[in-house]
N, C-alpha and C positions, 0 to 999 in steps of 0.2 A: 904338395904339403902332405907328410905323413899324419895316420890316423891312428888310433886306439886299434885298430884290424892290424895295423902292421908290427906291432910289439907283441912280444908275449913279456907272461910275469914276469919274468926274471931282469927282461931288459928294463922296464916302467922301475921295478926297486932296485937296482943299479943307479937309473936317475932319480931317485925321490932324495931330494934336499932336508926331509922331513926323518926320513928314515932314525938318525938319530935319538930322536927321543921315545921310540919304542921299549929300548930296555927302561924305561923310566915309569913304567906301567908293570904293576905285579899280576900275570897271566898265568894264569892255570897253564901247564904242560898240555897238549892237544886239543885245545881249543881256540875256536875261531868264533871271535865276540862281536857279534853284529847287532848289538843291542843299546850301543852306547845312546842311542837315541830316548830309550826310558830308564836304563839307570848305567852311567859310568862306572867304567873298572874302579880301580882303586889305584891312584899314583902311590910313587914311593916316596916323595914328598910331602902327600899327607899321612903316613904311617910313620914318618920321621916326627913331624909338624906335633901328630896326635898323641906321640912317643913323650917329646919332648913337652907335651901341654898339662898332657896329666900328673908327669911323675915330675916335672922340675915345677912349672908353672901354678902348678893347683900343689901338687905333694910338698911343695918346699915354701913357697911364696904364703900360700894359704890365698885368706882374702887380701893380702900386698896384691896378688895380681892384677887387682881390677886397675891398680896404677903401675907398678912393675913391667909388666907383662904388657900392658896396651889394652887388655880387655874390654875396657872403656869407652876407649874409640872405635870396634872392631864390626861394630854394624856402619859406620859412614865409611871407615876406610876399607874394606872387603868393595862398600857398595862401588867407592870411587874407579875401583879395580875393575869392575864388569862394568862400571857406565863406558869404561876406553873402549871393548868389547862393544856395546850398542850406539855408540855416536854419543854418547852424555858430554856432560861440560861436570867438572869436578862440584859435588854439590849436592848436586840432584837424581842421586840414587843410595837407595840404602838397602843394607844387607838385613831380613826380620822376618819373620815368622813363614808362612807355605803361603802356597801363591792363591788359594783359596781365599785368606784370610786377607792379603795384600788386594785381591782383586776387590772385594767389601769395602775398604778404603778405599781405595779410589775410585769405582763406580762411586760411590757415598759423596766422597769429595765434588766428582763433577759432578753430580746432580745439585748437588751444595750450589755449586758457581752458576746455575741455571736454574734458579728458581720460576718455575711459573711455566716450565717447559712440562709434559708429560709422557714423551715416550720414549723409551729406550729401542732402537734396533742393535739385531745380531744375526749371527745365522744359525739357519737350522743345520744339526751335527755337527757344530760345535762341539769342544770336548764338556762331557756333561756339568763338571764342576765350575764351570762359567755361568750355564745354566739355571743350576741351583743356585748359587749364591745371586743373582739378580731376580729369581723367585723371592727366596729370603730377604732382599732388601725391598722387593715389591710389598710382602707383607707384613713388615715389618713397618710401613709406610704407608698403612692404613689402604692396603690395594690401588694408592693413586697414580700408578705408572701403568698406561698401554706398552707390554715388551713384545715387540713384534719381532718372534724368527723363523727368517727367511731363508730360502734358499740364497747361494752366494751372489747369482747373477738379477738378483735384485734389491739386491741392500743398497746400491748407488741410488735409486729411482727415488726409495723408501724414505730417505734422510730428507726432511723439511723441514719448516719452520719452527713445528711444534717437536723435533726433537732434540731433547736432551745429552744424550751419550749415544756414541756407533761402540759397541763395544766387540772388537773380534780376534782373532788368533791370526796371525799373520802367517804361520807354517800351519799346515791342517794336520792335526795329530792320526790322521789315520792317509788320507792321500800323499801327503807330503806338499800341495798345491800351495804355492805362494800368494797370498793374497798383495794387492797390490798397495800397502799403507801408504805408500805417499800420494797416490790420489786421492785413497777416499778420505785420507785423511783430509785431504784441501777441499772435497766435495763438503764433507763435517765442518769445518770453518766455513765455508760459503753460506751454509745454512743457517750459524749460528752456534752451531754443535759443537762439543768436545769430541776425545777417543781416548779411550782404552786397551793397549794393545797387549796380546798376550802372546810373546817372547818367550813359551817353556819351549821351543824346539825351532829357534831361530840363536838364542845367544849362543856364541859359541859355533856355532855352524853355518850360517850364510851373513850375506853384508846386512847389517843393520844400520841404518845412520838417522836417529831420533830427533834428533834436532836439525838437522841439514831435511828433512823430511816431513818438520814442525807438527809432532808429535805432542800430545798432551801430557797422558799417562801411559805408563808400559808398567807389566809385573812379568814376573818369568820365576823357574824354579830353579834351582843348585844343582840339581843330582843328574840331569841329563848330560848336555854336552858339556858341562864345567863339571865334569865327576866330583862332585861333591861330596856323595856317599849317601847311602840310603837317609830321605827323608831331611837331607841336607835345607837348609834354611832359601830361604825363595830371595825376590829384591823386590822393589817398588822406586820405578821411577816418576819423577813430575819436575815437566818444564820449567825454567827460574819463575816464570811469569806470572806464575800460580803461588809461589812463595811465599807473598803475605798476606793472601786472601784465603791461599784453602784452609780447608776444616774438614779432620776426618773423625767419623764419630767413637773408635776406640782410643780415644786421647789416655794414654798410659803414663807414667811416671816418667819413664825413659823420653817423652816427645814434651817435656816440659824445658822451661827454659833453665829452669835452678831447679833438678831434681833434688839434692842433698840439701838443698833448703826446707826441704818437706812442708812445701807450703798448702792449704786449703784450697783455695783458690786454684784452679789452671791456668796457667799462662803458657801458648807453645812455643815453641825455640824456633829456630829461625829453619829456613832451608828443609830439604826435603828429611830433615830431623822429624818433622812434623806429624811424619807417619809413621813414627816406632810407634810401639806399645810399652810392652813389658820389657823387661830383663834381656839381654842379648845372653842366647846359648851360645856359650864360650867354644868347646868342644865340638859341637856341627861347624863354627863359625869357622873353628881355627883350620879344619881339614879342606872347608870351602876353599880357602884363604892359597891353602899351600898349592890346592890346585888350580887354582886360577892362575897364579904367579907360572905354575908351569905353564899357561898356553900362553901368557903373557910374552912368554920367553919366545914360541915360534912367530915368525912373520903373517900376517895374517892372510895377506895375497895369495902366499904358498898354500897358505891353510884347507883357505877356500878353493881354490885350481887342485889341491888332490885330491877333496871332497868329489867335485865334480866328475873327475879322473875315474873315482873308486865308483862311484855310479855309475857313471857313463860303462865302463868295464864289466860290472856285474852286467847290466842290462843288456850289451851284446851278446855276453856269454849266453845268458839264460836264453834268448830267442835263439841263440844256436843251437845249444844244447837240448832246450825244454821243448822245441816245439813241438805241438801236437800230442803233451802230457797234463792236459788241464789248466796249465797255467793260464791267468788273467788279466793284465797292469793296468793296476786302475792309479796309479801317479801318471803326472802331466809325461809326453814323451820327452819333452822337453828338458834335458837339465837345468836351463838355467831359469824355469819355473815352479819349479820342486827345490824343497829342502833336503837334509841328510839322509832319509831314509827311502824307501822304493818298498810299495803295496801291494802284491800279488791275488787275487783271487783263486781260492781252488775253493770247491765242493767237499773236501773236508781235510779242510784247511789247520785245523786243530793238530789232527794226527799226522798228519805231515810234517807239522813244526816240532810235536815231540819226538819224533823218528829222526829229525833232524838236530834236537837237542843232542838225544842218545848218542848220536854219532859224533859230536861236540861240536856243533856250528849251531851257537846261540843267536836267535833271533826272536820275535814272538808273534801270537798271535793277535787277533782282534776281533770281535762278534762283528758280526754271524761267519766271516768263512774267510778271512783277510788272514796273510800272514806277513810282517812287515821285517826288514833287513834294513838296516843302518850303515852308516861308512862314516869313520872315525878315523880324520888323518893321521891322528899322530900315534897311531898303535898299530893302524893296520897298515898290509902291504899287500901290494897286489896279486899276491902268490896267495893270498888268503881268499883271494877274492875268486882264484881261479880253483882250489880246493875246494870252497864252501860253493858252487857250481857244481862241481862233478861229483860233489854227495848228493846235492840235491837230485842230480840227472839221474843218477843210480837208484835214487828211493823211489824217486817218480815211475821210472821205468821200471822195476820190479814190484813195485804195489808194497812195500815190504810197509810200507805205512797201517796197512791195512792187520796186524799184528796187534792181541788185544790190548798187550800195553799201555799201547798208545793212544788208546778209546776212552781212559777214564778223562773229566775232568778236575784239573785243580784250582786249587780255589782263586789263586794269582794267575792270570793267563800270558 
């Protein structure tokens, strides 16, 4: 059987099935975008979408659109669109606010469904904004939650009787390391327990399947793998089964059953409605929307097998190319225990990445000395994969890093 060793680029993009919807993505001239994993390109589907929302939809329509237009529906139906995306059943995801915000809800919710429990577990380095918002809801909550975080390889032990929510990341934002949600999820049932999964660097880029996986709750954000576009609106998912019992404490206008009744009272709507708040942003929604539809469009099999393809590739290169120039891999060796992205250590790891900006192979970094590279099937090709290699090998190998450019810090890393 042939391998990744016996191809070069040009043969691998000859065969990508995928190749097609590249020009569908507006790419800067000599760049090679290895980033899609913290913020997507820009389709041209939502530059049409965004085109088409302001000047006809808002410009012509006025306030008609919230009926004209579909505005209305555009957080359940966006969500329905990314629930196909993580194994959902049509329902039980909505498109609303940052994942920040979504995670508050539903941490909120299952503690709600588990009254009498009092600890929460997670892991330690977690990305921090799980963190803090489970700080916040601990003090917010008169400090009566023990939140205990651990390292990964004891969060199974940890989950007992007396806890409440597992809450974790399923892709680790900085290793890429797959956590395994369907066991601990079933480990979290067995105990009693809910879960909370966080999906910013799983939709859209490895097999998700939340129900077939009996999943609680999942949030994820817009702007990574579903190029959404800067600060694109996040989801919130929640099982049917939780339907008429949850309760999440930002109950907003939008999560009522008869908002235009403008009633006193709360009463909430049905389904994972339950967890809007406010107002659906039209304009994030609708660019969400157009690029969703775009992935919608590739096969997902394919999707996933030239992710794997584009890593697996990058990874050989670099042990060929890089070795014995600092590099480090702190991702599983494993593909298919790793998400989209691959982690490198170097010692100054910063100025490496901005030498490798300059030279237009965008990737980024991450404290203290991590630099991370993304693979994104449906823009990239293999010929990219072997370009943004032989930059790297060149900067490595002549130090050109070391140039003072490249030393300051910016304020976004």
């Amino acid at each position: 059987m042939k391998t990744l060793n016996d191809f070069n680029a040009h043969d691998l993009d000859r065969q990508d099935p995928l190749a097609r919807f590249r020009d569908r993505f507006e790419m800067p001239q000599g760049v090679i975008y290895m980033n899609g994993n913290s913020l997507g390109p820009l389709t041209r589907d939502a530059r049409e979408r965004m085109a088409r929302t302001v000047s006809e939809e808002w410009g012509e329509d006025l306030i008609r659109g919230w009926n004209t237009a579909g505005w209305y529906d555009l957080a359940r139906r966006v969500g329905d669109k990314i629930g196909r995306l993580i194994g959902a059943d049509a329902g039980e995801t909505v498109m609303c606010d940052s994942t920040s915000v979504n995670l508050f809800k539903a941490v909120s919710s299952a503690l709600d469904l588990r009254p009498g429990r009092t600890k929460i577990v997670t892991e330690a380095g977690n990305f921090p904004t799980d963190l803090y918002m489970l700080d916040g809801i601990n003090r917010f909550s008169a400090e009566k939650y023990d939140i205990q975080i651990l390292p990964r390889d004891q969060i199974a032990d940890a989950i007992d009787e007396e806890t409440a929510v597992v809450v974790l990341t399923h892709v680790h934002y900085v290793t890429g390391e797959i956590f395994p949600l369907r066991e601990l999820t079933a480990r979290a049932h067995e105990m009693g327990a809910l879960t909370v999964w966080d999906l910013s660097h799983s939709v859209g880029a490895v097999d998700v399947r939340l129900n077939d996986w009996g999943a609680d709750f999942a949030v994820g954000c817009g702007y990574k793998h579903l190029n959404g576009g800067p600060g694109a609106p996040a989801f919130l998912f929640a099982a049917r089964r939780y339907h008429e019992t949850m309760r999440q404490p930002l109950s907003g206008w939008f999560s009522h059953k008869s908002p235009f009744a403008f009633r006193d009272d709360f009463e909430p709507t049905v389904g994972a409605g339950r967890m809007l708040c406010g107002t659906t942003g039209v304009l994030g929604g609708s660019a969400l929307e157009a690029a969703v539809d775009l992935m919608l469009e590739s096969d997902q099999a394919e999707r996933l097998e030239k992710m794997k393809l584009l890593s697996r590739y990058f990874q050989l290169l670099v042990g060929e190319r890089c070795q014995g120039l600092g590099l480090d891999c702190v991702s599983p060796d494993d593909v298919e225990k790793r998400g989209a992205h691959l982690s490198y250590r170097h010692e100054n790891a910063y100025a490496v990445m901005q030498n490798l900006i300059a030279r237009g192979v965008i990737g980024d970094f991450r404290a203290p000395d991590q630099m991370r590279f993304g693979f994104s099937p449906l823009f990239m090709s293999f010929s990219d994969i072997k370009n943004a290699v032989d930059i790297l090998a060149d900067i490595l190998g002549r130090g050109s890093w070391q140039a003072a450019e490249y030393q300051t810090r910016n304020a976004v890393t």
